[in-house]
N, C-alpha and C positions, 0 to 999 in steps of 0.2 A: 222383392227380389224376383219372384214367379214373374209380375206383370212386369218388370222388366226386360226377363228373358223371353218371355210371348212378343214384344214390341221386339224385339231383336229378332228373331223368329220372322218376324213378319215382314218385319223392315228387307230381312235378307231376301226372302219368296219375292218381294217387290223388287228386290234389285236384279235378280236371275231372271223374272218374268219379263220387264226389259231391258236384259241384256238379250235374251232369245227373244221378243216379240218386237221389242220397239218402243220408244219410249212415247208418248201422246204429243209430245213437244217435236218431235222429230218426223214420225208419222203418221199418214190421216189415218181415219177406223178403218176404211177399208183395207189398208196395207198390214195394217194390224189383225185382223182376221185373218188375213188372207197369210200371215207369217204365223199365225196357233192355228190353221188350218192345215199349215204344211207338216208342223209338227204334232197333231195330231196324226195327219197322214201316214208321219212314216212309224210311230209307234203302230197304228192298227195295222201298215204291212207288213212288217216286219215277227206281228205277232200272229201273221197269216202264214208266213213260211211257212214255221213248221204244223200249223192247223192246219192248211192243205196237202202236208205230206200224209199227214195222220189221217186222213179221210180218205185216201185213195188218188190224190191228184198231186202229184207229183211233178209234173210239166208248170201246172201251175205254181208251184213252191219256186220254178225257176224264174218262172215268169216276174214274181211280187219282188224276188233279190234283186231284179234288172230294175225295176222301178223302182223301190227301195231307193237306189243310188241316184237316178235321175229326180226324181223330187226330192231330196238333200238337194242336189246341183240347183233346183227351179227355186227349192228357198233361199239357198246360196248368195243367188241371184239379187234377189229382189230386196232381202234384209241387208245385206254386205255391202252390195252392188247398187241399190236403190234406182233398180230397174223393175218396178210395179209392173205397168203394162206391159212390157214384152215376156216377164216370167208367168204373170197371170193367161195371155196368149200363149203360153205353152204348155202350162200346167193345162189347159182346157182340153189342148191337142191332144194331147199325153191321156187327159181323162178318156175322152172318147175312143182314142186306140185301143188303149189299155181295155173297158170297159167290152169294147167288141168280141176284142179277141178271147176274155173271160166271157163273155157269152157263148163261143163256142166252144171254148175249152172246158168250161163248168158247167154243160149242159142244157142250157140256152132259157126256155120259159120255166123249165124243171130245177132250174140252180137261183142262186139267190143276185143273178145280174141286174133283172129290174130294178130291185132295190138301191143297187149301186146307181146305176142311170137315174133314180130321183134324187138321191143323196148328191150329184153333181149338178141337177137340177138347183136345186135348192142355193149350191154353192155358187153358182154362176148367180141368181136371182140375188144374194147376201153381198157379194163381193164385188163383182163384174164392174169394171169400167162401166159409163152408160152406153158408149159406142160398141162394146166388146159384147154386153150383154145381146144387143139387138142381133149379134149375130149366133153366138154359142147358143142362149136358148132354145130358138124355134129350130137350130140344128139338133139338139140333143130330143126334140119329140119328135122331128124326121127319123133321124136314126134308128131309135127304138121303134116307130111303124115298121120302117123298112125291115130291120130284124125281125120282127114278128112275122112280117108277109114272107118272106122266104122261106121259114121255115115251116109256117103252116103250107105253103104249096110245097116247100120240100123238107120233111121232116127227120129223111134220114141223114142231110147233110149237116146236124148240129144231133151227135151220139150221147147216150145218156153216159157218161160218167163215173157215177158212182159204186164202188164196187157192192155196196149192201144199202140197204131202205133206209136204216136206219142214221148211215152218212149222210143223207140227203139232210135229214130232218135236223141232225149235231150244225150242218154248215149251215143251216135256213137260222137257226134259234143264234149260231153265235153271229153268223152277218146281223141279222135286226140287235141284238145287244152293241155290237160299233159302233150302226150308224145310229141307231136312238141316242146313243152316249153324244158322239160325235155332233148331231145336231141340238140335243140340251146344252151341250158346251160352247157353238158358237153362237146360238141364241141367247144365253147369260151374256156371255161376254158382248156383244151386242148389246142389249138392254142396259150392261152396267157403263158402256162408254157414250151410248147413246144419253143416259141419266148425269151423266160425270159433263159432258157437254150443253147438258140441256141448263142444269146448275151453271158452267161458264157464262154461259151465254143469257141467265138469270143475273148472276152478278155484274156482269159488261152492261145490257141495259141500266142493273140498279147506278153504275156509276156514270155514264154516259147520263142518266138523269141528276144524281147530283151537281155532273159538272155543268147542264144544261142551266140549273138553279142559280149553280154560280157565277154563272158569264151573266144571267139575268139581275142577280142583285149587284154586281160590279158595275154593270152599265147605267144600272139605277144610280147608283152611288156616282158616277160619274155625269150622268147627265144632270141630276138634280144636284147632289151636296156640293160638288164641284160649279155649278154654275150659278149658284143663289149667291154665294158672296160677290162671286166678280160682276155680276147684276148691280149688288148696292154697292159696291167701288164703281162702278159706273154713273148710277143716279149722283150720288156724292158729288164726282164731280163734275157732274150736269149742272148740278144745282149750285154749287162754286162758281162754275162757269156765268150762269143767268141768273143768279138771282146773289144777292147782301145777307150773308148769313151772320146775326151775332155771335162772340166770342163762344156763347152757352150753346147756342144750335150745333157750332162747330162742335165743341166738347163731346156734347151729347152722341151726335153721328158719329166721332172720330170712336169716342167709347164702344161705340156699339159694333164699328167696322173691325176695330181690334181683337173682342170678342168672338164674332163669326171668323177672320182669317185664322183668329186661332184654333179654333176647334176645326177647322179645315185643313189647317198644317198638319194638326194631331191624327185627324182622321185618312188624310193623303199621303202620312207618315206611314201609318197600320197598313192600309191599301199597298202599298209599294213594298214592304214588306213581308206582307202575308204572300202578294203574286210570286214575289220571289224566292219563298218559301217553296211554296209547290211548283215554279217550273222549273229551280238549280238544284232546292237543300239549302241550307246553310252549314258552316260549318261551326262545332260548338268547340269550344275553349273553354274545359275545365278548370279552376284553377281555386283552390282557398280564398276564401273573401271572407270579411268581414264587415256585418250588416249595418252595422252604425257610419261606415265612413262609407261603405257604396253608394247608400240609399241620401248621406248627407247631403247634394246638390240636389238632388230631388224634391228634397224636403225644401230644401229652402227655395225654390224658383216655385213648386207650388203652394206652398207658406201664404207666398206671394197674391198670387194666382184668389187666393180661399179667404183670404184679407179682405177685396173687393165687392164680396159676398157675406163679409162679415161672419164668416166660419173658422172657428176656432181649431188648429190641430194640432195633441198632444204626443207627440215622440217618448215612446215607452222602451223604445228597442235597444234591447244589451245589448254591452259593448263585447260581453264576452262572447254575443251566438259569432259564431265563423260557418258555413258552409263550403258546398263544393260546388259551383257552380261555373256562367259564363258572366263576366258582367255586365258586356252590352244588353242579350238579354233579360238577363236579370234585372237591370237598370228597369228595360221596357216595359216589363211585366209589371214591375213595383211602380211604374210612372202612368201607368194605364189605370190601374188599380184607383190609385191618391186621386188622377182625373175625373176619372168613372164617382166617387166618393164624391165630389166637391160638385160636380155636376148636378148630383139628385142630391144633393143635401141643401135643405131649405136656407135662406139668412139666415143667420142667430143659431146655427146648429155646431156640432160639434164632430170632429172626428179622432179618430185614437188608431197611432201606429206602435204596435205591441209585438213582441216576441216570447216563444214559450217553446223548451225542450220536450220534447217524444221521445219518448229513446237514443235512436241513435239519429234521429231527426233533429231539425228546427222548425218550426210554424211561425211564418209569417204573416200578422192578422192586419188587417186595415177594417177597423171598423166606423161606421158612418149612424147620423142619425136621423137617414135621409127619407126617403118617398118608399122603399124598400121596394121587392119586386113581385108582381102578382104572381099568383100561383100556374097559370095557363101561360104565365112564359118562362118559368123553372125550369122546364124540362128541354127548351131549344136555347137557352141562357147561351152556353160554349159552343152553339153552329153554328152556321152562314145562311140557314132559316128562320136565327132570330132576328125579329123587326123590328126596324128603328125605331129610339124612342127619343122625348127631348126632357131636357134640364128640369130643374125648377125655376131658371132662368131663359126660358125655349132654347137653351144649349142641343144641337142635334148630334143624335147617335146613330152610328151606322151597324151597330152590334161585331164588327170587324175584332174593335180592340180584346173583346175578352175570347174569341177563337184565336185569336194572335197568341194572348195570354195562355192561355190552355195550350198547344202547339209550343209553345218555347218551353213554355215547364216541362213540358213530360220531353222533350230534346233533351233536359238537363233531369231528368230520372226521376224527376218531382212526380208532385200529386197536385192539384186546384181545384177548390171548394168552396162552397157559401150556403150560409145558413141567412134568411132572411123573413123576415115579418110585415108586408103592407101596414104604412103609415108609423112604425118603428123605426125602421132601419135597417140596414144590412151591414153584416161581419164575412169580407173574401177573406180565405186562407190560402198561402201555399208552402206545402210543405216539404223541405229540401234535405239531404243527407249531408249532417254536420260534421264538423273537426275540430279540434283544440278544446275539448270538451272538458270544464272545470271541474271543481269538487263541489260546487254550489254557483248556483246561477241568481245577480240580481240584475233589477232592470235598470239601467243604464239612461242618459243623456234625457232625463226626464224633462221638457221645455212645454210650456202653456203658451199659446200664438195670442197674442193680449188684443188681435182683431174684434174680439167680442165684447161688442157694449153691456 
């Protein structure tokens, strides 16, 4: 409950800081300093009134109320108004007037004016347009020479001020307390926007390199996986063309070209789909399913498929799991998977599609008895930096389909996983938020594919 209300607390300070300063989305830093520069300004003049009445200077109390109001108006300006450079040019004017005429109204070398004339320093150097700065600057160390020399050649025309010594010393000790404050406050803030951008601009290159990576393993994919079959659909029929191929030769090529356009369909399927993943969305279509009849065309077209290869697949999956899912997805996800499986699973191997309750879950397992996967590509398995790998029949992978995989699950609120052991095999899981949940769960639609000698 505490760190609740501390997040609350905080949340709120963040939301009044840019309502008064500005939000980073809206304005750049420098506008942004320059709008907790105004309002620090008018907190420290306004906290000068009456400390200059109380010192003996009274004229000046009238003075700080006059400006008081006009810097309100200069931040007015620029936060509301979102006229930077022209409030910034005035606030500058404003400095330098102001500043003068407190030099001879507080005493001139004797009063705490210098300090003000660096403290504007400083603000012009922090803030300044680049064109604006070139000119306030080198104005603002004119100025103060020229105030200096006139009053050293004439030193009765700037009068001391203050009615006792010890005034002198109260206004010298609380001026350095504002502007010390004043300047740690817009050099954090500073620092912390300057970090807060430095971070953006950290994460913009990191993604600007992933997307670099991914236009480069796309074109890859396109130039090679896309071009090698239409290559041997070419030789094919070259060789149809000029030369007597027997019934078997024919067989043979025709098997093989089958083969490759398929795993080209599957993999220009994923491709087309992942792009269009990340330049639309997709839209996802919750809906009750149940696993035994989604996943049934699947099973049976790559039944098929695992026949050819002489791989046996055991359908273990209850009829009672129902999830919540989408089912073209889901279809995909579950169709990548049984590919993925039949692809690295040697002839004469075996694979098992099984289901099993989690709580308020279902687990989807596709387990295989394949090539399984080394340990040094574990960890990029679900990116677009894992690298192609091929069959146990040089079936080629372009690593596409299981970031497809991972990407549509978690659209559908899931989870995707794999435990796997080189030269054992591998068990994917994906695990979904169930419905129509029994009093006891058996497994269902149990079928052995008699593919296996």
């Amino acid at each position: 409950m505490m760190g609740n209300g501390k997040d609350r607390i905080l949340a709120g300070i963040r939301r009044v800081s840019a309502g008064l300063i500005g939000s980073r989305h809206d304005f750049s830093m420098e506008a942004r300093i320059f709008h907790m520069t105004c309002l620090v300004s008018m907190v420290t003049v306004a906290l000068n009134i009456p400390m200059n009445y109380l010192v003996g200077v009274p004229s000046l109390s009238l003075l700080m109320t006059a400006l008081l109001f006009i810097v309100w108006f200069i931040y007015y300006y620029s936060r509301f108004q979102r006229k930077l450079n022209t409030s910034f040019f005035l606030f500058c004017l404003l400095i330098n007037v102001f500043v003068t005429l407190n030099y001879y109204q507080n005493s001139g070398i004797d009063g705490p004016s210098l300090l003000i004339f660096l403290l504007s320093l400083f603000l012009i150097i922090t803030v300044a347009p680049k064109i604006q700065s070139r000119l306030w600057a080198p104005l603002n160390i004119v100025l103060v020479g020229v105030l200096l020399f006139l009053q050293y050649h004439h030193p009765r025309s700037v009068p001391l001020t203050y009615p006792h010594s010890e005034d002198r010393y109260i206004d010298f000790a609380y001026s350095y307390v504002v502007i010390a404050l004043l300047i740690v406050l817009i050099t954090l803030y500073i620092r912390k926007s300057y970090n807060q951008q430095r971070l953006e601009l950290i994460k913009k290159a990191a993604e600007l390199e992933n997307a670099n990576e991914t236009k480069n393993k796309l074109l890859s994919i396109v130039a090679h996986d896309l071009r090698a079959p239409l290559a041997s659909i070419q030789t094919y029929l070259e060789m149809l063309t000029e030369f007597h191929l027997s019934a078997d030769e024919k067989r043979g090529m025709e098997q093989d070209l089958l083969e490759k356009t398929r795993n080209t369909g599957q993999m220009l399927s994923n491709l087309l789909l992942w792009t269009a993943n990340q330049m639309d969305g997709v839209t996802v279509r919750l809906e009750e399913l149940q696993l035994s009849e989604t996943f049934r065309p699947i099973i049976a077209m790559q039944s098929a498929i695992a026949a050819e290869k002489f791989i046996g697949v055991e359908n273990m999956i209850a009829n009672q799991a129902w999830v919540i899912a989408d089912t073209n997805m889901l279809q995909l996800v579950f169709r990548n998977l049984l590919n993925n499986a039949i692809k690295f699973t040697a002839p004469g191997g075996n694979i098992t599609l099984s289901s099993e309750r989690r709580g308020q879950y279902w687990r989807i397992l596709v387990k295989d008895s394949g090539i399984g996967i080394a340990n040094d590509r574990k960890d990029t398995i679900f990116s677009i930096k894992s690298q192609s790998t091929y069959g146990t029949k040089n079936e080629k992978g372009t690593g596409l389909g299981l970031l497809l995989c991972k990407e549509f699950t978690e659209l559908q609120h899931g989870h995707i996983g794999f435990e796997s052991e080189a030269g054992i095999g591998t068990t994917f899981f994906v695990s979904l938020k169930g419905s129509r949940f029994p009093e006891s769960v058996v497994s269902g639609n149990k079928q052995v594919d008699s593919s296996v000698d």
